[in-house]
C-alpha positions as CSV (number, residue, x, y, z in Angstrom):
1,X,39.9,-11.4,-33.1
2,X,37.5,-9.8,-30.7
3,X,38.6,-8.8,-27.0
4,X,36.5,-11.4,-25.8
5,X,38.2,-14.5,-27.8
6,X,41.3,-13.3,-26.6
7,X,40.6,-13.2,-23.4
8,X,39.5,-16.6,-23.9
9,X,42.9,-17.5,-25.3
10,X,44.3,-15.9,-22.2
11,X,43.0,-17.8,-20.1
12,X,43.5,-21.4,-21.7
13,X,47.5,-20.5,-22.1
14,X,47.9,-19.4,-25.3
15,X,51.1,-17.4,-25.5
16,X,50.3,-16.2,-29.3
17,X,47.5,-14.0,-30.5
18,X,47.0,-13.6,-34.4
19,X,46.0,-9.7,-35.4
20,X,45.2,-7.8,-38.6
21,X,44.0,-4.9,-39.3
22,X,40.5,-5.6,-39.1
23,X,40.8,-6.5,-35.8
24,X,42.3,-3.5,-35.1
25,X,38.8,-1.5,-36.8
26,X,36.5,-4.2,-34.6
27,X,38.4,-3.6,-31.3
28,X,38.4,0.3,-31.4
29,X,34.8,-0.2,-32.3
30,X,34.5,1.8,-35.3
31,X,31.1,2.3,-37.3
32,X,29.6,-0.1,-39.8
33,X,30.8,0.5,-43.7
34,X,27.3,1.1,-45.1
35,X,26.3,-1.0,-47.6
36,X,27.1,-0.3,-51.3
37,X,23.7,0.2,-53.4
38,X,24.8,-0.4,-57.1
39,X,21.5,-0.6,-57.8
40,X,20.6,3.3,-56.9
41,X,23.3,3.8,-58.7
42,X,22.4,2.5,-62.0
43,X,18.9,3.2,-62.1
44,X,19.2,6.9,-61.5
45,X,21.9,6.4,-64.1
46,X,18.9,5.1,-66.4
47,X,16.3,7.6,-65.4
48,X,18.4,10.5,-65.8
49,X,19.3,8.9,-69.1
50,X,15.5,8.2,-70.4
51,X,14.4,11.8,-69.1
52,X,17.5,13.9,-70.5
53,X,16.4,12.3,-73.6
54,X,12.8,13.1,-73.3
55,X,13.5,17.0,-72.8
56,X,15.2,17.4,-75.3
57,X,12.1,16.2,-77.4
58,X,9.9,19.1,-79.4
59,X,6.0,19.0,-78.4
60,X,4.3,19.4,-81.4
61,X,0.2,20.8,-81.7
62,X,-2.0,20.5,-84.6
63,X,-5.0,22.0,-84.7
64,X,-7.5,21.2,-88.0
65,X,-4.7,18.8,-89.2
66,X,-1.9,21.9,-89.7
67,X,0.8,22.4,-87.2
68,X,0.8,25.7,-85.1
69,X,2.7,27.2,-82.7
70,X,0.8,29.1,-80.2
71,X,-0.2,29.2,-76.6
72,X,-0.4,25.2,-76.2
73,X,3.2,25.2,-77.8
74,X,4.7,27.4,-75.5
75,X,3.7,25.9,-72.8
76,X,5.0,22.5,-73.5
77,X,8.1,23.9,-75.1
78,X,8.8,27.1,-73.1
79,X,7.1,27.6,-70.2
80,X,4.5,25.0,-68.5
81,X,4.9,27.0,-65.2
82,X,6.3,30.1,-63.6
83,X,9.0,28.2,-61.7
84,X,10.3,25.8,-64.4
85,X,11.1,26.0,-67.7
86,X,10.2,23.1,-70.2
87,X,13.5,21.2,-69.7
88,X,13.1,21.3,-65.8
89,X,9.6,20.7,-66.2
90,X,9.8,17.3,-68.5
91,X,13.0,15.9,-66.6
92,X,11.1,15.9,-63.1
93,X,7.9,14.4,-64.8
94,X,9.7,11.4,-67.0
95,X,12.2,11.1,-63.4
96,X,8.8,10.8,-61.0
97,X,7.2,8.4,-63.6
98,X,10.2,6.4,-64.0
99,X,10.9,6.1,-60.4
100,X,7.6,6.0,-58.6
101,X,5.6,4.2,-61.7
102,X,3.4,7.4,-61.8
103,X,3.0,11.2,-62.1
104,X,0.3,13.2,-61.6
105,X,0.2,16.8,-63.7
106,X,-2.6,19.1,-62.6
107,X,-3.6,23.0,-64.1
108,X,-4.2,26.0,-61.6
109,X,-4.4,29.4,-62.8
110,X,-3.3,28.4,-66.4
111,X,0.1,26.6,-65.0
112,X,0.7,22.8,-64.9
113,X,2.2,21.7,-61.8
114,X,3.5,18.3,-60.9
115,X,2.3,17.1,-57.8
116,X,4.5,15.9,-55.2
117,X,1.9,13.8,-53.1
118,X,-1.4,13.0,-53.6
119,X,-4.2,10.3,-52.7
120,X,-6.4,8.8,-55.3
121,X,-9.4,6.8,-54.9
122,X,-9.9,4.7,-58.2
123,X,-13.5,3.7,-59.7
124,X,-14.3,1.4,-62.7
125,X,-17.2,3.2,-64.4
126,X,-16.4,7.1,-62.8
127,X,-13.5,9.6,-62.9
128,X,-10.8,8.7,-60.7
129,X,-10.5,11.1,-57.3
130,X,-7.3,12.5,-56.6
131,X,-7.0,14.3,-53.6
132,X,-4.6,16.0,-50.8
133,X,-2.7,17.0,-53.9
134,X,0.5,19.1,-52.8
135,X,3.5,20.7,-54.5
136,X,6.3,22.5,-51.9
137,X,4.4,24.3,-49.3
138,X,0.9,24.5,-51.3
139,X,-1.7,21.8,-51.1
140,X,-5.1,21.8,-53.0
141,X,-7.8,22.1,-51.0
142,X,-10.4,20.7,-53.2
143,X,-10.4,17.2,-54.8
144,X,-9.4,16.4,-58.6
145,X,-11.1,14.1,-61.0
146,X,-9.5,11.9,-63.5
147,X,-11.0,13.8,-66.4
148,X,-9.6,17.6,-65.4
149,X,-5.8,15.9,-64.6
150,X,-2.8,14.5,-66.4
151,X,-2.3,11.3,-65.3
152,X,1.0,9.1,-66.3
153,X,0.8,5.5,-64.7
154,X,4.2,3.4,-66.6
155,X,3.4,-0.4,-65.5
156,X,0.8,-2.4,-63.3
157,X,4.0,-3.1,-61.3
158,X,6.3,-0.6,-59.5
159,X,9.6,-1.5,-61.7
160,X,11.9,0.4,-59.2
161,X,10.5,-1.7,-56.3
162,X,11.1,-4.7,-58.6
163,X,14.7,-3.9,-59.5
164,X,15.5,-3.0,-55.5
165,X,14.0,-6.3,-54.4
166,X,15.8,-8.1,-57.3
167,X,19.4,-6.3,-56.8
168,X,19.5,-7.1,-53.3
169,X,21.0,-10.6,-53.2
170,X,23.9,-8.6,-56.1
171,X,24.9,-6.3,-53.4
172,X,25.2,-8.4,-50.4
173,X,27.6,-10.5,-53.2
174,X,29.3,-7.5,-53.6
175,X,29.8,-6.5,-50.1
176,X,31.5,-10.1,-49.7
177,X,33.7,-9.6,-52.5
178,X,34.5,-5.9,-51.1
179,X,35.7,-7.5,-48.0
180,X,37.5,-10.5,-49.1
181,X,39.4,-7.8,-51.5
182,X,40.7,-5.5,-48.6
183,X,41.1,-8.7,-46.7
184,X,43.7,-10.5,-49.4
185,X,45.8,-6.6,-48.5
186,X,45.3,-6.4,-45.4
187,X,48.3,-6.8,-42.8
188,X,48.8,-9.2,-41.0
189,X,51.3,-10.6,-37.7
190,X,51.4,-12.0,-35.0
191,X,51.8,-10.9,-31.5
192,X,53.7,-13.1,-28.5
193,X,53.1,-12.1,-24.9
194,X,55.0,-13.4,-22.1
195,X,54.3,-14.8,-19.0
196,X,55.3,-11.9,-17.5
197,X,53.4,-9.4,-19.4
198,X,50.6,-11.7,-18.9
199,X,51.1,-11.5,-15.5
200,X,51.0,-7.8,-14.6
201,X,48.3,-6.5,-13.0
202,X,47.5,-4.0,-15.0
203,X,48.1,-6.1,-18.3
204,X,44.7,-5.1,-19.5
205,X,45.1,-1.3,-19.9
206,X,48.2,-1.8,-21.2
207,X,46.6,-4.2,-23.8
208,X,43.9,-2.3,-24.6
209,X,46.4,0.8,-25.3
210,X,48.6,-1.3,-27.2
211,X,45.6,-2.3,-29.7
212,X,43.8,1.2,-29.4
213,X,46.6,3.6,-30.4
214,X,50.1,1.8,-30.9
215,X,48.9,-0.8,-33.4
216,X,46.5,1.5,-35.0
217,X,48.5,4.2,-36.2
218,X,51.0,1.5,-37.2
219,X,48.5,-0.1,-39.4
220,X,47.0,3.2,-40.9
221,X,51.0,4.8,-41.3
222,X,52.3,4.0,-44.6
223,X,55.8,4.1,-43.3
224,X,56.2,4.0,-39.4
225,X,57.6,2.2,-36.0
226,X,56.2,0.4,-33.8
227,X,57.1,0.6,-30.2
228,X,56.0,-2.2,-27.8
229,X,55.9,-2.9,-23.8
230,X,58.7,-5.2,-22.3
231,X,56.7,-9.2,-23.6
232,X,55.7,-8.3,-26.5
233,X,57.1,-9.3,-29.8
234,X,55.0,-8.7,-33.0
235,X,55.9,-10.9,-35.7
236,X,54.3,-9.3,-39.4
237,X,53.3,-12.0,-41.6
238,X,55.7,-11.9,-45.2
239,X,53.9,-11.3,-48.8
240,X,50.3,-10.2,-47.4
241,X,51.1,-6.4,-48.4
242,X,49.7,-5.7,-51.8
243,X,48.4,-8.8,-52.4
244,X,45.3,-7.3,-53.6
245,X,44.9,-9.5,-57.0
246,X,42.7,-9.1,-60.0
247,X,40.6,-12.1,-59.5
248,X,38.4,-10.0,-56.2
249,X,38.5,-6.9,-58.6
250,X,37.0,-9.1,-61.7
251,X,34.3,-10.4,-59.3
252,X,33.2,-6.7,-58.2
253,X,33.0,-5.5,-61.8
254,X,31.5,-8.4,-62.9
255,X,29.0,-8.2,-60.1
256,X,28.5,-4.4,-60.8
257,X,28.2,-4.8,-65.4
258,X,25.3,-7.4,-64.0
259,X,23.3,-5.1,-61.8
260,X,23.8,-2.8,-64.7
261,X,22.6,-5.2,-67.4
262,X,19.0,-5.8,-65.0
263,X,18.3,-2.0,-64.8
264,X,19.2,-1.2,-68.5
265,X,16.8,-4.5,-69.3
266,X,14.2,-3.1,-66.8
267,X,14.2,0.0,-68.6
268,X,14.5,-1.0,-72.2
269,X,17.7,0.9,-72.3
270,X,20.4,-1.2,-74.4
271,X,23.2,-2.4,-71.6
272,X,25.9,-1.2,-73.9
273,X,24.6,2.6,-73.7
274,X,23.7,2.6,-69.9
275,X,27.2,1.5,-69.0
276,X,29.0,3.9,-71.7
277,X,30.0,1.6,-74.5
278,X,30.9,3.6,-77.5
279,X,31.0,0.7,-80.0
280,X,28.1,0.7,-82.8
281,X,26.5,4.0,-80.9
282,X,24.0,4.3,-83.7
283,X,23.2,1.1,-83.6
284,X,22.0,1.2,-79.8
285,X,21.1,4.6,-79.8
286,X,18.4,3.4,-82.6
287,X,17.6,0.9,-80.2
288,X,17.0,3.2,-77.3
289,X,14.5,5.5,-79.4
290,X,12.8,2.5,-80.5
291,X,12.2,-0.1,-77.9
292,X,12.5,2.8,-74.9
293,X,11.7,6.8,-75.8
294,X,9.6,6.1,-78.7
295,X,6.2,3.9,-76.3
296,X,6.8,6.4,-73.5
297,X,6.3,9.6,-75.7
298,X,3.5,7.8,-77.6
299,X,1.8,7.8,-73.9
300,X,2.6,11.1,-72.9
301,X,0.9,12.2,-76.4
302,X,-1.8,10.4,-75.9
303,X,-2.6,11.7,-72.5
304,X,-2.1,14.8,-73.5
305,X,-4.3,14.7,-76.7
306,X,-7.4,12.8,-74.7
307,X,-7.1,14.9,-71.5
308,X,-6.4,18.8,-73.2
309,X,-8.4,18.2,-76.7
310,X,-11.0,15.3,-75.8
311,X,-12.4,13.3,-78.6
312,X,-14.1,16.5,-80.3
313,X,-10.6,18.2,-80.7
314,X,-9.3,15.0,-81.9
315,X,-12.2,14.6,-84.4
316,X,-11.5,18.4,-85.7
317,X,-8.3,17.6,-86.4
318,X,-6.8,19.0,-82.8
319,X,-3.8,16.5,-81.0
320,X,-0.3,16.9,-79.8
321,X,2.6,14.6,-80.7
322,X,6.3,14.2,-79.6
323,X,9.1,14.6,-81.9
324,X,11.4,12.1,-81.0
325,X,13.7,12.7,-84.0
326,X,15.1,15.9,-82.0
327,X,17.2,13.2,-79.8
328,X,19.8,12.4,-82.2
329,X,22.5,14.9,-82.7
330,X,22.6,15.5,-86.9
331,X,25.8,16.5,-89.2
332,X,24.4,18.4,-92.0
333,X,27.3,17.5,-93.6
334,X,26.9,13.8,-93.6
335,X,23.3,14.2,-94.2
336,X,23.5,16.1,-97.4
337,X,23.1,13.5,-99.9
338,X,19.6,12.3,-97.9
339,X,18.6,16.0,-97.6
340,X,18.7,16.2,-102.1
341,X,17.0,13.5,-102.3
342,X,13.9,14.0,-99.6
343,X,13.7,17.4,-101.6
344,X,13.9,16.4,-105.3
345,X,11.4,13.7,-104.2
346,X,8.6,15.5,-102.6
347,X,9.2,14.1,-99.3
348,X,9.9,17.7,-97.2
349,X,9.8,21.1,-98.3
350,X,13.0,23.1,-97.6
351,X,11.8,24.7,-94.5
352,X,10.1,21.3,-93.1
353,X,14.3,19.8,-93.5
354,X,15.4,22.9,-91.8
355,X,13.4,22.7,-89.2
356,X,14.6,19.0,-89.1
357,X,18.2,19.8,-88.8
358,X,17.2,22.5,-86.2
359,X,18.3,25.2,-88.8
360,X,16.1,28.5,-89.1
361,X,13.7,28.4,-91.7
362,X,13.2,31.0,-94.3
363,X,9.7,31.4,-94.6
364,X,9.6,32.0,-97.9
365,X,6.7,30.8,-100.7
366,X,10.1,29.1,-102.3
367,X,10.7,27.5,-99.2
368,X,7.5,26.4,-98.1
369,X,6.8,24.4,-100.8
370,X,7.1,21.0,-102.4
371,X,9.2,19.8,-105.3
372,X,9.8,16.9,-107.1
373,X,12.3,16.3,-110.2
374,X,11.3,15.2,-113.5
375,X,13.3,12.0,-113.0
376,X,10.1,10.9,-110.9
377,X,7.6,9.6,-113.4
378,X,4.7,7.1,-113.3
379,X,5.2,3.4,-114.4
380,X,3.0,4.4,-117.1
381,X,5.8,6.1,-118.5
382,X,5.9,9.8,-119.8
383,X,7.1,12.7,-118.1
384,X,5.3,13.9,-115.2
385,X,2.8,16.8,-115.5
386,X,4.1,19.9,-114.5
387,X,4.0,20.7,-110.6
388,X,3.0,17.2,-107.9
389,X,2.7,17.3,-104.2
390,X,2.9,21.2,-104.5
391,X,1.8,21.7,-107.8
392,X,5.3,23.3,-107.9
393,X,7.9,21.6,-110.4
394,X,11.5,23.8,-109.8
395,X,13.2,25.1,-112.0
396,X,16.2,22.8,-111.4
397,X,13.8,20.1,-112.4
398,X,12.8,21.8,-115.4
399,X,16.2,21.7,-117.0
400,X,17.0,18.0,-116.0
């Protein structure tokens, strides 16, 4: 009850005033809770989530269809810039795209930098101008065309925008269902003022003192007394005290998995992995390369490959592509069996499966090539001719 409906109450004769502790908090005129943004929450869950994920993939460069590791390799891998390394670098690129729908990845003096602001001015049938481009203190004094720049644009549609605008009406639920839970614990009495007391002259400072530092530190005390002026007698209200109950905690979670369940769908992130659900994790986590890392790498790739080699490059032979298999942790261990078989079948060379299983490779002529058992022959029948994919038949194949 606010000072002013008491007052009121005064007035008219009422000789009983009902308090809580919320009244308490609006009469000493504290400052507004802020509101709680589940949303933020959970999308910066999911963002962190998609670009941890991301950095943790290995940029791969081709050059006349064989794989090499040299100075474009490093830089995606390593070093793109003086300041960051690789994993700082593709973290705060996935985390911009993710969160402002686009990134924009420009090259001075042989470094990529990720621009923090920019202006563009977009044209159907010409490059692109992007320009005021700026990173910390530094900004570009000359313009940048579409052509020269890495551009990464997610959707047509801001999704973070979407989600804030669509996770609004969950938190003001929430809020409610914050307050009626400290409301259903919340103490609660009654005070009775005499005629008397009601009558003094200073009645109102003594009121207002009563409420602003007697009542309050007997509300906020978990064990205290509570001295009062001669006409007052405060009555506390029986079996309020704890009666916080499961139901306003249910509808708070609940609220909260369902905010959680809009962002992982916004993202393409299964729910049960944003929110830390461990059962079938290699189900989801299949899932989550598939429907969410995999298209956003392929784009990166792409924009890479059609921006740093052009269509001549790509026509030689020259792209980049993203490893995605890198993501999953692997137990040699467990994968032994699968690891025979790729081998004896001419799938991988050794060092191409230790490079898988992020194992050194050897490097030897043994290791670099292909071999396949005799127990693969044509439906022709026959034994196969010596040596296949390789040419190489081992001799471990030999003897079978």
């Amino acid at each position: 009850m606010s000072f002013k409906n008491w007052l009121k109450s005064f007035l008219t004769g009422e000789k009983t005033v009902e308090i809580s502790t919320k009244d308490i908090e609006a009469f000493i005129d504290k400052e507004e809770l802020k509101t709680l943004s589940i949303e933020e929450f959970a999308i910066h869950s999911a963002i962190n989530m998609i670009a941890g994920a991301v950095s943790k993939c290995e940029f791969r460069t081709f050059l006349r269809e064989k794989e090499v590791q040299a100075e474009e390799y490093y830089l995606w891998n390593y070093e793109p810039n003086v300041n960051q390394n690789s994993t700082q670098f593709i973290q705060e690129l996935v985390s911009r795209l993710l969160y402002a729908n686009e990134c924009l990845v420009v090259e001075a003096s042989g470094q990529l930098i990720i621009a923090e602001g920019f202006s563009k001015q977009e044209f159907a049938l010409r490059d692109t101008v992007f320009s005021n481009v700026s990173r910390g203190t530094l900004t570009f004094q000359r313009p940048f065309y579409m052509s020269e720049v890495l551009y990464f644009r997610l959707n047509n549609k801001n999704i973070k925008v979407l989600l804030s605008n669509l996770c609004q009406g969950y938190n003001a639920i929430i809020d409610k269902a914050i307050q009626k839970y400290e409301k259903s614990g919340g103490r609660k009495g009654t005070l009775e003022i005499s005629s008397l007391a009601r009558g003094d002259k200073q009645f109102a400072e003594t009121f207002e003192k009563l409420m602003n530092e007697r009542f309050r530190k007997y509300f906020e005390a978990e064990n205290a007394v509570l001295p009062l002026f001669d006409g007052y007698t405060y009555n506390e209200q029986p079996g309020e005290q704890g009666k916080k109950t499961t139901g306003e905690v249910s509808d708070i979670k609940g609220l909260t998995a369902e905010i959680y369940d809009r962002v992982a769908q916004a993202f393409r992130i299964p729910p049960a992995l944003l929110k830390g659900d461990i059962a079938d994790i290699e189900k989801i986590t299949d899932n989550f390369l598939t429907f969410c890392i995999d298209p956003l790498c392929d784009m990166i790739a792409e924009e890479i490959t059609r921006k740093r080699y052009g269509y001549n490059g790509f026509r030689a032979g020259n792209y980049a592509d993203i490893d995605t298999t890198c993501i999953k942790h692997i137990d040699i261990f467990g994968v032994a069996a699968n690891v025979d078989k790729l081998i004896a079948s001419g799938m991988y060379s050794i060092d191409e499966l230790r490079r898988k299983l992020r194992d050194t490779q050897l490097g030897t002529e043994h290791s670099k090539k292909h071999w396949i058992t005799k127990n693969y022959e044509s439906l022709e029948g026959g034994e196969t001719k010596n040596g296949n994919v390789g040419n190489q038949t081992s001799d471990a194949a030999e003897n079978n």
